[in-house]
Residue frames as a rotation matrix with the C-alpha (Angstrom) as fourth column:
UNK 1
0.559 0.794 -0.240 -70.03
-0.194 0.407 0.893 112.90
0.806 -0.452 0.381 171.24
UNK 2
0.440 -0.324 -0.837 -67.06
0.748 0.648 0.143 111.75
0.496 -0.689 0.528 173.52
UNK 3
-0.266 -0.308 0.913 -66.37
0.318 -0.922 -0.219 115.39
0.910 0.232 0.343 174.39
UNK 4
-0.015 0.974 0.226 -69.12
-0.324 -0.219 0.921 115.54
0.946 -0.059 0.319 176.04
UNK 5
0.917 0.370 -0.151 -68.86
-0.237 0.808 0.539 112.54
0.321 -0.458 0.829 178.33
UNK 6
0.390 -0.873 -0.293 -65.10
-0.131 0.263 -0.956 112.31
0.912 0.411 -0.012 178.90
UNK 7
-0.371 -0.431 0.823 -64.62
-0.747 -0.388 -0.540 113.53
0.552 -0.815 -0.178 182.12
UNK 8
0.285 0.958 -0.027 -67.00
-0.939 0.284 0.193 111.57
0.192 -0.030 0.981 183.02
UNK 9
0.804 -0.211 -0.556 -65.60
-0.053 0.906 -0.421 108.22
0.592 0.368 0.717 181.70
UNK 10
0.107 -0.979 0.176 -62.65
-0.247 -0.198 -0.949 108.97
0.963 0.058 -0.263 182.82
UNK 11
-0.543 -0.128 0.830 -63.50
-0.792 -0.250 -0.557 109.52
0.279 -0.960 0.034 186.20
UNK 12
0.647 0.257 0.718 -65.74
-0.586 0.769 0.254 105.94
-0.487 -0.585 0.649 186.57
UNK 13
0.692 -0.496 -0.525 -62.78
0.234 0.842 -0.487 103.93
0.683 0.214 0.698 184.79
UNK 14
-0.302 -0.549 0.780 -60.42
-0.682 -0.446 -0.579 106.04
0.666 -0.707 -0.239 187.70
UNK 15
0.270 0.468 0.841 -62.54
-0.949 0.276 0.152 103.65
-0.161 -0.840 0.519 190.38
UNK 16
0.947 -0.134 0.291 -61.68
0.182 0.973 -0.146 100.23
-0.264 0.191 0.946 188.45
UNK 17
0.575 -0.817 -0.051 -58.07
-0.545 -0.336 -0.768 101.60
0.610 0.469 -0.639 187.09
UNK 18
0.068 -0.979 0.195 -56.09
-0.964 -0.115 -0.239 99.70
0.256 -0.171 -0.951 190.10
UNK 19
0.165 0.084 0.983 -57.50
-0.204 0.978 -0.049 96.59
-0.965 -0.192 0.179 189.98
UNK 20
0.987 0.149 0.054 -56.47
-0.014 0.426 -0.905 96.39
-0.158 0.892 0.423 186.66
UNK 21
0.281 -0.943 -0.179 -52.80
-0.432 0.043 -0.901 97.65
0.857 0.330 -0.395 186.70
UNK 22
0.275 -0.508 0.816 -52.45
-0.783 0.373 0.497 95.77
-0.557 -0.776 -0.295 189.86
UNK 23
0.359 -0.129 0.924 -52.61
0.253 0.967 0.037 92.83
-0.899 0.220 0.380 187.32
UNK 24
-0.329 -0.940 0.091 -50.46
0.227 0.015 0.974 94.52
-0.917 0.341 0.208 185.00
UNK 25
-0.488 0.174 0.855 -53.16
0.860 0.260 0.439 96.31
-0.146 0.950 -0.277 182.73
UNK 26
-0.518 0.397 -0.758 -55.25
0.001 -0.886 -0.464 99.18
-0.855 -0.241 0.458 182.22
UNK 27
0.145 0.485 0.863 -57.93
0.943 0.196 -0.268 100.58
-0.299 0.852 -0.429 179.30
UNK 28
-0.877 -0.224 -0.425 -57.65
0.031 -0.910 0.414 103.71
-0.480 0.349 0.805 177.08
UNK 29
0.297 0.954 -0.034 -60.78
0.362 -0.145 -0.921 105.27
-0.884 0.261 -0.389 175.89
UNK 30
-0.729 -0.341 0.594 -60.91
0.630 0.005 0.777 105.04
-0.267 0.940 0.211 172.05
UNK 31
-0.773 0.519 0.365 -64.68
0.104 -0.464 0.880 106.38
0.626 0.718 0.305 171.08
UNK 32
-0.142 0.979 0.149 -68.45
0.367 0.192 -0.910 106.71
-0.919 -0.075 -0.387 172.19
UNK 33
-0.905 0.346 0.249 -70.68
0.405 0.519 0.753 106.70
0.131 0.782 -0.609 169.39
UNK 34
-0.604 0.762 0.231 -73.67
-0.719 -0.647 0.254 108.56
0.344 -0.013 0.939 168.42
UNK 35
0.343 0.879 -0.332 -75.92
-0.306 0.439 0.845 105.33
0.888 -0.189 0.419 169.49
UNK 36
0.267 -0.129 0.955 -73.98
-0.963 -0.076 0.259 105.62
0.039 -0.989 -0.144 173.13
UNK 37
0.904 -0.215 -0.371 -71.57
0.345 0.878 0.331 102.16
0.254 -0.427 0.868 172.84
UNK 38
0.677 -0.732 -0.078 -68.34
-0.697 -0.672 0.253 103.41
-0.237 -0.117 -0.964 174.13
UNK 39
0.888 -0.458 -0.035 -64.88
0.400 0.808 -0.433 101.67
0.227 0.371 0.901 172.69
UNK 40
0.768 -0.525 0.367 -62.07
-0.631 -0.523 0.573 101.03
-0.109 -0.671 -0.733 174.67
UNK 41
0.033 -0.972 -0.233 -58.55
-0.743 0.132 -0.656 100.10
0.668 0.195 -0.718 174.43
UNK 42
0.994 -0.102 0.026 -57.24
0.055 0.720 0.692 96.86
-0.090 -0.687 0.721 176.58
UNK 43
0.523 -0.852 0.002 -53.99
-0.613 -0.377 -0.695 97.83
0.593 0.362 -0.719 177.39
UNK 44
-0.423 -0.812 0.402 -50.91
-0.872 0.245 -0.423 95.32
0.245 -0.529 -0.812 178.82
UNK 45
-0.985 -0.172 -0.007 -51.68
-0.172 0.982 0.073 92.23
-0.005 0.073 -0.997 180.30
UNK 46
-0.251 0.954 0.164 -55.39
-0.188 0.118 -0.975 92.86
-0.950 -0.275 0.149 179.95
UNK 47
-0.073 -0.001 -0.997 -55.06
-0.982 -0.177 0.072 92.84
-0.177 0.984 0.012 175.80
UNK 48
-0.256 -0.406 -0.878 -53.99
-0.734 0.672 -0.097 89.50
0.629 0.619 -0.470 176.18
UNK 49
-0.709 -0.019 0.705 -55.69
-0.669 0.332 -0.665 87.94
-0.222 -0.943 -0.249 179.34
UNK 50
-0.752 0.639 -0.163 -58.28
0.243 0.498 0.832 85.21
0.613 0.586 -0.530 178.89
UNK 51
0.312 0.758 -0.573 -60.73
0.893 -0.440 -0.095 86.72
-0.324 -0.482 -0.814 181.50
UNK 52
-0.986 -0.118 0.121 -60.56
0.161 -0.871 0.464 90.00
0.050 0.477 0.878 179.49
UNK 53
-0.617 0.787 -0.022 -64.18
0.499 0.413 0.762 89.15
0.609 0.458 -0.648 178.50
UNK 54
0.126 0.477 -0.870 -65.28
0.843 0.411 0.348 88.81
0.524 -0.777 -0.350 181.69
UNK 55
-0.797 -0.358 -0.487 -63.02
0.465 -0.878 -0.115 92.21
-0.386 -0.318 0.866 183.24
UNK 56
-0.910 0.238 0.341 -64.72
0.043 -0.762 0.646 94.11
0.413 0.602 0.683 180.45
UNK 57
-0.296 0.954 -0.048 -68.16
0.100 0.081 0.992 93.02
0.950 0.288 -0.119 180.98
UNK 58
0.168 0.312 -0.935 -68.24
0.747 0.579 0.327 92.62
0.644 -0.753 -0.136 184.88
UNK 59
-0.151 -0.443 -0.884 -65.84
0.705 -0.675 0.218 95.62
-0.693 -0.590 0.414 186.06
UNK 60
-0.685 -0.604 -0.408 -65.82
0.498 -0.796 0.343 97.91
-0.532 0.032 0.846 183.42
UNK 61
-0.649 0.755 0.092 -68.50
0.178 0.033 0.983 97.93
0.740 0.654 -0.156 181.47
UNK 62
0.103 0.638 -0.763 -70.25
0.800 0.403 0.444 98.17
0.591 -0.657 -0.469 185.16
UNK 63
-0.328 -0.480 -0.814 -68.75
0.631 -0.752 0.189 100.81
-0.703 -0.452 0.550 186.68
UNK 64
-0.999 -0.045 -0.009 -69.42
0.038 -0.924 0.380 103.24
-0.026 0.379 0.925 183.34
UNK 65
-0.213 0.977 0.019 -73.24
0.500 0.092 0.861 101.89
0.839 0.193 -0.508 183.09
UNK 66
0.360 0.560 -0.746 -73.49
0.905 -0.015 0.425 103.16
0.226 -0.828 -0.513 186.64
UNK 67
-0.518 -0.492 -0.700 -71.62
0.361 -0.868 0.342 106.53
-0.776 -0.075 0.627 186.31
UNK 68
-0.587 0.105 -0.803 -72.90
-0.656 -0.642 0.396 107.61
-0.474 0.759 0.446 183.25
UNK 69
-0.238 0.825 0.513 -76.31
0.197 0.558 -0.806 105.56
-0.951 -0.091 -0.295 182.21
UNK 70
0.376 0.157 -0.913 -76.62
-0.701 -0.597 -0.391 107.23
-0.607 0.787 -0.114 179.16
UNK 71
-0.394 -0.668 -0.632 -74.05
-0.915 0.352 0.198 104.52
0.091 0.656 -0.750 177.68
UNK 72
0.473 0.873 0.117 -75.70
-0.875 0.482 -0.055 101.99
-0.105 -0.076 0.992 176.52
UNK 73
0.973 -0.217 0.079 -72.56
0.229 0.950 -0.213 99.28
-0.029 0.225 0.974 175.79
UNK 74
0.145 -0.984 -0.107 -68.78
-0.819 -0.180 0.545 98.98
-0.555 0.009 -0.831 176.35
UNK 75
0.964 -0.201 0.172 -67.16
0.263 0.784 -0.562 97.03
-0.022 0.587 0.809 173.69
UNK 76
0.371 -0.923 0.106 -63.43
-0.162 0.048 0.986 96.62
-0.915 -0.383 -0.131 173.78
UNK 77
0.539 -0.174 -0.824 -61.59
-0.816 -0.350 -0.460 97.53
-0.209 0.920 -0.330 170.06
UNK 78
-0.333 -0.916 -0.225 -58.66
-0.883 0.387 -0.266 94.68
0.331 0.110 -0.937 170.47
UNK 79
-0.889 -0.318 0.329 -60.49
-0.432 0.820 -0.375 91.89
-0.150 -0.476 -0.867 171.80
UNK 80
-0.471 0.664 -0.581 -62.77
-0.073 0.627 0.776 88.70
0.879 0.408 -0.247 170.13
UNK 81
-0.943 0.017 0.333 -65.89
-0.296 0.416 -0.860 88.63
-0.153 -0.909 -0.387 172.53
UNK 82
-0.896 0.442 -0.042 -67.49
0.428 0.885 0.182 85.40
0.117 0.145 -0.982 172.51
């Protein structure tokens, strides 16, 4: 399934990619799923940030809904959200 869609991903987490390592983080695409949630890596100080949540759900999770509609949820593998 994530074959498919990589280039894709890739290319709307490319648009959010330097506001993250400006703060010393970044994400690595782990999966998408056959019911279209994609799971991603929090890498560096984003693994461990307490607005992680908030990154995920506001910037990144925003950016792939609007590139690639089809995904229906970003959910982040490494990190407890509330």
């Amino acid at each position: 399934m994530l074959n498919q869609y990589i280039d894709q991903i890739e290319s709307a987490l490319d648009t959010i990619r330097p506001y993250l390592e400006a703060d010393g983080g970044n994400v690595k695409v782990i999966d998408l799923t056959e019911d279209m949630v994609l799971k991603l890596e929090l890498l560096g100080a984003c693994s461990s940030c307490p607005m992680s949540t908030m990154t995920l759900k506001a910037g990144v999770e925003e950016a792939i809904k609007k590139a690639i509609p089809e995904i229906l949820k970003v959910e982040a593998v490494n990190v407890e959200i509330a």
